[in-house]
C-alpha positions in Angstrom: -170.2 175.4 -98.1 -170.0 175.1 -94.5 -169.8 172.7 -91.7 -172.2 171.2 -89.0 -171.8 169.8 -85.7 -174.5 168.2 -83.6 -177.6 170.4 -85.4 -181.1 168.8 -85.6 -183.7 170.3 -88.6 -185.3 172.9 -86.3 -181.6 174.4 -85.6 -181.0 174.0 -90.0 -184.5 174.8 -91.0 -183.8 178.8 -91.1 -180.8 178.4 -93.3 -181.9 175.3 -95.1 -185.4 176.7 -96.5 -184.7 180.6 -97.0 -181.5 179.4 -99.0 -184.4 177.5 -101.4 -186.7 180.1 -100.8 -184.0 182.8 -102.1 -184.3 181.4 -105.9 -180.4 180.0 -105.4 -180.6 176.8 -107.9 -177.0 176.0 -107.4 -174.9 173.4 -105.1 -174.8 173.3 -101.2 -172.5 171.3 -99.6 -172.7 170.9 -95.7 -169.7 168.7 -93.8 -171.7 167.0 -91.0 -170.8 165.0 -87.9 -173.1 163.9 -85.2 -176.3 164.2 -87.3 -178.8 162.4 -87.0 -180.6 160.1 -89.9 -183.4 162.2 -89.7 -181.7 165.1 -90.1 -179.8 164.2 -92.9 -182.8 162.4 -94.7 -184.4 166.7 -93.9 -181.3 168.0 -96.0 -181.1 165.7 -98.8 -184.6 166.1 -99.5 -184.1 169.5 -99.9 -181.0 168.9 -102.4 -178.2 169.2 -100.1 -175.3 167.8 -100.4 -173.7 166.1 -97.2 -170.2 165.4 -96.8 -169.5 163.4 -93.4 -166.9 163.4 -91.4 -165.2 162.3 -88.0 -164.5 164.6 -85.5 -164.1 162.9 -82.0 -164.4 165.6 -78.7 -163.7 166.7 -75.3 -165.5 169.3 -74.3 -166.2 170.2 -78.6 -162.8 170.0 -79.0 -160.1 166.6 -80.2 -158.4 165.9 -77.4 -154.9 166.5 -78.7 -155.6 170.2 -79.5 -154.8 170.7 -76.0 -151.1 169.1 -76.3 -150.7 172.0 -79.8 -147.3 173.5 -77.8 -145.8 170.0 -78.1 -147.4 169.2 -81.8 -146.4 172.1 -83.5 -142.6 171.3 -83.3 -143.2 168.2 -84.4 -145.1 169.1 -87.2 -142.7 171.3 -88.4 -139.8 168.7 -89.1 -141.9 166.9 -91.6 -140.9 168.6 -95.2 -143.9 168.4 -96.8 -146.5 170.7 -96.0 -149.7 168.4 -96.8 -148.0 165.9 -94.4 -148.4 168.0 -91.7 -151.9 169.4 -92.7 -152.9 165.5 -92.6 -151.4 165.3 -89.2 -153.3 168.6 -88.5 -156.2 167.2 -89.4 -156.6 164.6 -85.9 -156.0 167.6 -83.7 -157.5 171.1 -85.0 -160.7 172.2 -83.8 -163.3 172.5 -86.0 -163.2 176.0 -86.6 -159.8 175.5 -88.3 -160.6 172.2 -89.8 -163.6 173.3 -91.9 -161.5 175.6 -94.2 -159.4 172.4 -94.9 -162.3 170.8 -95.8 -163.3 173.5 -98.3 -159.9 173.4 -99.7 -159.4 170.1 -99.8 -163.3 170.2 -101.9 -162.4 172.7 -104.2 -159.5 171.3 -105.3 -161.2 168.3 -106.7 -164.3 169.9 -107.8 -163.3 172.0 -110.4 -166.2 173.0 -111.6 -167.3 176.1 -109.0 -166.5 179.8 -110.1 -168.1 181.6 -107.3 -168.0 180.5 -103.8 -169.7 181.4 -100.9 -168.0 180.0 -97.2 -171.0 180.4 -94.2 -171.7 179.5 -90.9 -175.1 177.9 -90.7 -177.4 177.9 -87.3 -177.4 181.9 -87.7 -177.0 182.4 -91.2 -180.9 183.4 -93.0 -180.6 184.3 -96.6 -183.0 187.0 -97.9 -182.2 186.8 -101.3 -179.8 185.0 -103.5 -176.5 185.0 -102.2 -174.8 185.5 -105.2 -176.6 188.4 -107.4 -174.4 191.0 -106.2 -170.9 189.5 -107.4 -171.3 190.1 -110.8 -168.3 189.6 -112.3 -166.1 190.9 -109.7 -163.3 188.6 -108.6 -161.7 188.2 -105.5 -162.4 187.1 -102.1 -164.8 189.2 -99.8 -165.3 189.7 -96.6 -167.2 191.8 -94.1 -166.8 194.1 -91.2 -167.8 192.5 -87.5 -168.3 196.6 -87.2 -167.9 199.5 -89.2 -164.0 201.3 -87.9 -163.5 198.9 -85.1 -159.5 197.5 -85.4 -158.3 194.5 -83.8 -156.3 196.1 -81.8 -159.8 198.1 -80.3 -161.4 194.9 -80.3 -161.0 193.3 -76.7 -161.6 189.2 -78.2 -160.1 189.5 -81.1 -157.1 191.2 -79.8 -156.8 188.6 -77.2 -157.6 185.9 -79.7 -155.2 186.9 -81.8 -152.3 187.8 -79.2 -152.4 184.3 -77.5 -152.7 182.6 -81.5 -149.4 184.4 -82.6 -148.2 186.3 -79.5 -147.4 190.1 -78.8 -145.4 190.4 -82.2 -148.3 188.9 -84.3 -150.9 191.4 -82.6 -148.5 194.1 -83.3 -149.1 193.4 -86.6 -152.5 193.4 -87.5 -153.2 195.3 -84.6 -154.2 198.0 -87.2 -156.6 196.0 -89.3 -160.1 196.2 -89.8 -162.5 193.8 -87.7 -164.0 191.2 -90.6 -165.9 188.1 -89.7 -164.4 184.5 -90.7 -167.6 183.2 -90.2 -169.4 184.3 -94.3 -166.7 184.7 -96.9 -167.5 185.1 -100.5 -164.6 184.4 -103.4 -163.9 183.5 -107.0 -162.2 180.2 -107.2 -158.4 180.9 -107.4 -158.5 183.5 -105.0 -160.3 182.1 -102.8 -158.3 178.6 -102.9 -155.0 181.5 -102.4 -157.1 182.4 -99.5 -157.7 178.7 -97.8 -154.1 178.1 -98.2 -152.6 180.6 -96.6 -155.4 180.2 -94.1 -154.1 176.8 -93.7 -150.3 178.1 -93.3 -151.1 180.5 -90.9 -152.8 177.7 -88.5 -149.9 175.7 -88.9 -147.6 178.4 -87.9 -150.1 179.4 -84.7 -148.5 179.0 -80.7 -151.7 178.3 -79.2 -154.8 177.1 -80.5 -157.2 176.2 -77.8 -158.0 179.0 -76.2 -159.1 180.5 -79.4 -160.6 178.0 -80.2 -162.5 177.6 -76.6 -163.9 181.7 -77.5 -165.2 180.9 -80.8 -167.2 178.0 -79.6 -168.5 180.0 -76.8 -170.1 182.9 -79.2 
């Protein structure tokens, strides 16, 4: 699963084809906004499944992602927490908002065992994505570089201290570098995984300028 904003075939055709060149027979869902016809006509044809969604932006960002400081309090006085993911849901960037789409997916499409979370415009399969999980369960992720902490890590430190402040970076200060961009995962875990994803976002003091790094990369 993954998500895509504004990418046109020659941008998808590296993921799109080596994922069906890889011998992968099973489902691909993509969440799309700001595709084009054509482009969409390009990934159904090669059995893609499309999902769409709105996602209005300023500057690649909804515009009330910048007002997060005065959100987040009022967020927090509704009781239930799907309340205020729905609430979340006009204001997060994208980069938080896609793993509440892949919850929100998996929880009414039962049917998946093993699930694979990816970027797309720089992800190129070379084989199967999936031979190598076997029958090990969990949720996977991988190293942005071999030993390199947070704490070491100039972005992701910063990223993380303006998120959840000094105390936050403090820590996790200690914790290996992985990327959130690929993210493999049996079911359950991986729906354990989403939520407290989405509980952690919900408990952040700044989102923007997070956000703002991620979409610079």
């Amino acid at each position: 699963m993954g998500a895509v904003r504004r990418l046109g075939v020659k941008e998808l055709q590296p993921f799109v084809e080596s994922l069906r060149a890889s011998g992968y027979q099973g489902d691909c869902v993509l969440f799309t906004t700001s595709v084009s016809a054509s482009t969409l006509r390009y990934l159904h044809d090669h059995k893609i499944r499309t999902i769409p969604f709105s996602y209005p932006a300023v500057r690649n960002h909804q515009p009330f992602l910048y007002g997060w400081k005065i959100w987040k309090p009022l967020l927090a006085l509704l009781p239930e927490q799907e309340t205020r993911l729905k609430l979340a849901r006009l204001v997060w960037d994208l980069f938080f908002l896609r793993f509440l789409f892949y919850r929100d997916y998996l929880r009414t499409h039962v049917g998946y065992s093993h699930i694979m979370l990816t970027d797309v415009r720089d992800v190129i399969f070379q084989a199967n994505p999936f031979i190598w999980m076997g029958q090990k369960q969990g949720v996977f992720c991988f190293e942005e570089a071999s030993g390199l902490t947070i704490g070491e890590s100039q972005a992701n430190s910063r990223m993380v201290r303006e998120v959840f402040g000094a105390n936050g970076l403090a820590q996790v200060s200690h914790r290996q570098v992985s990327c959130a961009g690929i993210t493999f995962g049996t079911r359950t875990s991986l729906l354990l995984y989403l939520q407290s994803f989405l509980h952690l976002a919900l408990q952040a003091m700044n989102l923007w300028p997070c956000s703002s790094i991620v979409t610079g990369k």
